[in-house]
N, C-alpha and C positions, 0 to 999 in steps of 0.2 A: 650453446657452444659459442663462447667470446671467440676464441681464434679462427681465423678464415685458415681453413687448410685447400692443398691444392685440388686434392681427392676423397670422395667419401666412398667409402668401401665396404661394402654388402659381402656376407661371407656365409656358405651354408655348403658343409657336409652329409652326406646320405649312405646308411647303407640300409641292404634290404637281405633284412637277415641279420645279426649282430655276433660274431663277423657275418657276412655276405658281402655280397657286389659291393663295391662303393664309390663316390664320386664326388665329385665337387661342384658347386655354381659359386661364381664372382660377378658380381656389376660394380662397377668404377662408373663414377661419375664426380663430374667438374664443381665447384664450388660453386656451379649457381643449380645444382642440381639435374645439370643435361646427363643424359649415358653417354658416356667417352667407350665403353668396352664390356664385354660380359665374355663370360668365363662358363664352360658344360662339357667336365674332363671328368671320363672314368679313369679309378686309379688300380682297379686291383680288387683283392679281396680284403677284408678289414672289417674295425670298428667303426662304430658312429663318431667314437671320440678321434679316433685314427681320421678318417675324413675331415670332421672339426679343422683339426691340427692341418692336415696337407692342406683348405682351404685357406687357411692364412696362409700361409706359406707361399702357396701360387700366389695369394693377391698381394704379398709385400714384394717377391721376387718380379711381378710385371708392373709392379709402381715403379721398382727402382730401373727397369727398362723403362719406363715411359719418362725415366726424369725427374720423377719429385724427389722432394726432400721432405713436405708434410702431407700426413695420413690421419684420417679419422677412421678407424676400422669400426663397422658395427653388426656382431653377433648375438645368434639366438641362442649357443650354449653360456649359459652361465657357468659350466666346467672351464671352458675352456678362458674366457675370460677371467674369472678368479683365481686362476692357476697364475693367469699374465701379470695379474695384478699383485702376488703374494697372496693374495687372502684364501685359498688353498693350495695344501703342499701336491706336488705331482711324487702319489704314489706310485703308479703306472710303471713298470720297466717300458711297456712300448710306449708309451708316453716319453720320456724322459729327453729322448734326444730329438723329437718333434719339438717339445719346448724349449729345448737348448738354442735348435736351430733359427725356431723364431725370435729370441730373445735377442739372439744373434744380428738377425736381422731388423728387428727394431732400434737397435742400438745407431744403424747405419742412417737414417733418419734422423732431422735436426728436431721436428716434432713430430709427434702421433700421439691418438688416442685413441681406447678403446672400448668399447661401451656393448651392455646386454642391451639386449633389444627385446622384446615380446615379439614372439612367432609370423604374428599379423602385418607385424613392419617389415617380415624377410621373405616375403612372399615370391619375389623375383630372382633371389639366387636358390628360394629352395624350387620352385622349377626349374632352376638351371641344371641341379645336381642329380635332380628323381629324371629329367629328360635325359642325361649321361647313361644313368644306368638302364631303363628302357632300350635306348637303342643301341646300347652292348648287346643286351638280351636277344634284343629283336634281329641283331647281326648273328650274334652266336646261332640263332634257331636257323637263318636263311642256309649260315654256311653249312649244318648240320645238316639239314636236308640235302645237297647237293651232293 
């Protein structure tokens, strides 16, 4: 990466079940590589791809609260980054307007980029997204028993 950006952005969606639970992890960190923020939000019921998608979403929507103006986003769907990129079309009706939305939001950004990663490099927001959904679960079962 020639460009120094302000944040580099870890993104990973979870569901368990496809649809089932799903959730999100984000780690943000500063361009010498410190964690600035991390992100362990259930969103609902959904797909994998559906997670994917609300994963960026939240981490462009809390970059632009925290101020930047550049973003290196880096995930482990190759869907969902080929979709960002043009080199696949979004067939998806529930796709469609996740996409919109992000493109939307990337636009609002002087740069970003975005790039696949191999699984091995997203180790830290896919805990973020599987620990979301566990302690949904683990809440849902407390309050059922009471």
């Amino acid at each position: 990466m020639s460009k120094q950006v302000d944040f580099i952005i870890y993104i990973d969606g979870a569901s368990s079940g496809n649809p089932g639970h799903a959730a999100v992890g984000v780690v943000i960190k500063d361009k010498r590589h410190n964690r600035e923020e991390m992100i362990s939000q259930y969103i609902g019921i959904g797909t994998n791809n559906f997670a994917e998608y609300t994963a960026l979403i939240t981490a462009l929507q809390r970059a632009q609260e925290l101020g930047t103006k550049e973003v290196y986003i880096k995930s482990d769907s190759e869907l969902l980054v080929k979709q960002l990129k043009g080199e696949y079309k979004v067939k998806s009706d529930n796709l469609k307007h996740l996409n919109e939305q992000a493109v939307r939001l990337l636009k609002a950004f002087s740069f970003f980029r975005i790039e696949h990663i191999k699984r091995e490099f997203n180790k830290e927001a896919d805990k973020l997204a599987k620990k979301a959904i566990i302690e949904y679960k683990r809440a849902s079962r407390t309050v059922a028993l009471q």
